[in-house]
C-alpha positions as CSV (number, residue, x, y, z in Angstrom):
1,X,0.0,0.0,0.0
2,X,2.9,2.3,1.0
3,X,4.7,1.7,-2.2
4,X,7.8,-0.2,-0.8
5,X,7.0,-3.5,-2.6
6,X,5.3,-4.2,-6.1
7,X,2.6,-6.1,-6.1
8,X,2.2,-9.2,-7.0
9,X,-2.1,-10.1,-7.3
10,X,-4.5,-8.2,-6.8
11,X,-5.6,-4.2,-6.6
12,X,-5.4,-2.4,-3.3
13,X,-8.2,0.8,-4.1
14,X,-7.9,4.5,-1.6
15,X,-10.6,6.7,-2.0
16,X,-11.4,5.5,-5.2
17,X,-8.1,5.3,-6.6
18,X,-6.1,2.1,-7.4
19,X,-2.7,2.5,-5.4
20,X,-0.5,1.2,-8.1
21,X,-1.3,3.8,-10.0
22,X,-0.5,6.5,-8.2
23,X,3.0,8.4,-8.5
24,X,5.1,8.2,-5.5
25,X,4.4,11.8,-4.4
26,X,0.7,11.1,-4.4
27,X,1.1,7.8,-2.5
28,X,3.2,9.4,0.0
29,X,0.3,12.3,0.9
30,X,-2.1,9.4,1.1
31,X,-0.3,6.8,3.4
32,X,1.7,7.2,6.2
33,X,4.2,4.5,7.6
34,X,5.4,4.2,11.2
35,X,8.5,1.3,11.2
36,X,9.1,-1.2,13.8
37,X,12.3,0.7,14.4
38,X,11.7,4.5,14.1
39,X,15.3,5.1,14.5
40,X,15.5,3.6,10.4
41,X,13.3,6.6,9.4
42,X,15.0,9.7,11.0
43,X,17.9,11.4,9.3
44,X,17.4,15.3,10.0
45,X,19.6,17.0,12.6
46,X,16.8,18.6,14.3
47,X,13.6,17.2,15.3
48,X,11.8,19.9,13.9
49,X,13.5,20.0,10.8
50,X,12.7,16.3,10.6
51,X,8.9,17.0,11.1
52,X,8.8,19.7,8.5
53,X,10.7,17.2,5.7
54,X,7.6,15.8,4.4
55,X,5.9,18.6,4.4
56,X,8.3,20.0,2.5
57,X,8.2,17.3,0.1
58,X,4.3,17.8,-0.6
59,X,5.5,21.3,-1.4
60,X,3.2,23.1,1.5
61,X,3.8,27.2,2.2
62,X,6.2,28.0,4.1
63,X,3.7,29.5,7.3
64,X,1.9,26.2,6.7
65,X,5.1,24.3,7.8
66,X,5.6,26.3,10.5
67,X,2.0,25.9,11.9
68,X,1.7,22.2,11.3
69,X,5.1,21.4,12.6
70,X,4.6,23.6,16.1
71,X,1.2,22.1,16.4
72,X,2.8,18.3,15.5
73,X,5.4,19.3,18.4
74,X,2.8,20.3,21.1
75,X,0.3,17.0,20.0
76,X,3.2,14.8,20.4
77,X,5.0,16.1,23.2
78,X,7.8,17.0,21.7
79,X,8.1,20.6,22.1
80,X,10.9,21.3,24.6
81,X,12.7,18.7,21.7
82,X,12.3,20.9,19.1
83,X,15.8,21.6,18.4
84,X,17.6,18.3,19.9
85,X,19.0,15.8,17.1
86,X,16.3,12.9,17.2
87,X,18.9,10.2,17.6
88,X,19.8,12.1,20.9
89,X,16.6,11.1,22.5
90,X,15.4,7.8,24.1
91,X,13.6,5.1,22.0
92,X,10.1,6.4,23.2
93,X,11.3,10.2,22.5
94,X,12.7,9.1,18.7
95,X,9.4,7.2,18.1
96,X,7.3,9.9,18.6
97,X,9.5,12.0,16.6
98,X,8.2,9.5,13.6
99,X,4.5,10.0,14.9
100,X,4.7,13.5,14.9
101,X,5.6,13.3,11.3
102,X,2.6,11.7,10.9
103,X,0.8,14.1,12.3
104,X,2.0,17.3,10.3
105,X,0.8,14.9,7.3
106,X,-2.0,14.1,8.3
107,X,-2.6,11.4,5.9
108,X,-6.2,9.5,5.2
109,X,-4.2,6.1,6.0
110,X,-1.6,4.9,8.5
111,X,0.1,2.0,8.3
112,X,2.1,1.3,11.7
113,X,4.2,-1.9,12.5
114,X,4.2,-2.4,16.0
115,X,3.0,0.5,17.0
116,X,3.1,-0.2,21.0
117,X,6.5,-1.0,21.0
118,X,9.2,1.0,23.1
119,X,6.7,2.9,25.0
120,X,6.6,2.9,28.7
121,X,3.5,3.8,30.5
122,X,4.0,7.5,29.9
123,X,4.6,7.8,26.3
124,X,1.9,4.8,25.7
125,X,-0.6,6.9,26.9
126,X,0.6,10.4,24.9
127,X,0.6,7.6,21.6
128,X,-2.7,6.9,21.8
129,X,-4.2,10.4,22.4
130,X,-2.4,10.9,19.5
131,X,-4.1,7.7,17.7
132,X,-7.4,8.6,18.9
133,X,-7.5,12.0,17.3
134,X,-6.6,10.3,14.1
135,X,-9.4,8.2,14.3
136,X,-11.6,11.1,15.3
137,X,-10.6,13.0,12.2
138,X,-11.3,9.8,10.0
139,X,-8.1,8.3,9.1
140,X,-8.2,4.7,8.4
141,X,-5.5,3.1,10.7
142,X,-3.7,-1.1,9.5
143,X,-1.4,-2.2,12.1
144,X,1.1,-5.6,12.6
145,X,0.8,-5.9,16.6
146,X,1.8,-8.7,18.3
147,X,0.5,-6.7,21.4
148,X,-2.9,-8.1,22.3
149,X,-4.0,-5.5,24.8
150,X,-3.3,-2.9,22.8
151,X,-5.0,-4.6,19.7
152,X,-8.2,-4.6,21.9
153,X,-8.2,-1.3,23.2
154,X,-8.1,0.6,19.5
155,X,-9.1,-1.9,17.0
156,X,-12.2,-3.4,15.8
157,X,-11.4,-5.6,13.4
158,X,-8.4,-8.1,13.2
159,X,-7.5,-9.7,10.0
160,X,-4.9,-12.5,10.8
161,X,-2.9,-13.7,7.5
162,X,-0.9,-16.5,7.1
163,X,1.2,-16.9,4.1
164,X,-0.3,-14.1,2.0
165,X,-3.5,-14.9,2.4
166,X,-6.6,-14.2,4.7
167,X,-7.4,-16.8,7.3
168,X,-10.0,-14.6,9.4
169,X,-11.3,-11.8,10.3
170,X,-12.4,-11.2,14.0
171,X,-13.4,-8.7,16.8
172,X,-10.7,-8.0,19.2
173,X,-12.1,-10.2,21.8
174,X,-11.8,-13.3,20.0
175,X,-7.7,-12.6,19.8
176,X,-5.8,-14.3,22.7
177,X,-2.0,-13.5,23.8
């Protein structure tokens, strides 16, 4: 869906658009991706720098950078970071770095691998304030999550695969660790 690997079957559709058909650029202001290891996805010196990269990329105004990236900093806690190199920070610090690019983006879909992990209590809790205003603003969330509590607490729906290929689709409930 994100674009990192071609198809092989099949047609993955976003607001009525077929995915594989959409130029990189267009792709990226539709989906967002949150790695397993956050630390793989930050290369700016600066946090905020790093939030304002994709915006960049999608070619927003300059006062829109600004704006989204403070407000990105505040929803994520992140503020008093602003100008500390993300790598300096601790695992649950550099992750949200990564969710606060999100944010700024804003995208209609998010696609996060393990999205629980390398949180303590603390920055669990700022994570999913941050997950539930996506889902109050409509944006469709997938995630890989080996973390059953968490699954039940945000998701409906869990699809379990198994070699490519849907073997069910249950409520939360019916998941067990």
């Amino acid at each position: 869906m994100a674009g990192l690997l071609t198809p092989t079957a099949g047609t993955v559709m976003l607001q009525q658009q077929a995915m594989k058909n959409l130029k990189n650029r267009q792709r990226a202001a539709k989906v967002g991706v949150l790695f397993q290891e956050a630390e793989n996805q930050l290369f700016h010196s600066t946090v905020a720098d790093e939030i304002a990269f994709g915006l960049k990329l999608q070619k927003c105004p300059a006062d829109e950078i600004t704006q989204r990236t403070h407000a990105a900093l505040q929803c994520c806690q992140l503020a008093d970071t602003a100008n500390s190199h993300p790598l300096d920070l601790h695992s649950a610090q550099r992750r949200m770095v990564a969710v606060a690019c999100l944010e700024a983006l804003s995208p209609p879909l998010l696609l996060l691998d393990e999205p629980s992990r390398d949180f303590d209590e603390n920055w669990l809790s700022v994570f999913e304030s941050w997950l539930e205003k996506c889902r109050q603003r409509g944006t469709s969330v997938v995630a890989i999550s080996h973390d059953a509590a968490f699954t039940r607490r945000h998701f409906s729906r869990v699809v379990r695969l198994e070699d490519g290929v849907i073997r069910n689709v249950n409520p939360p409930d019916d998941i067990h660790p």
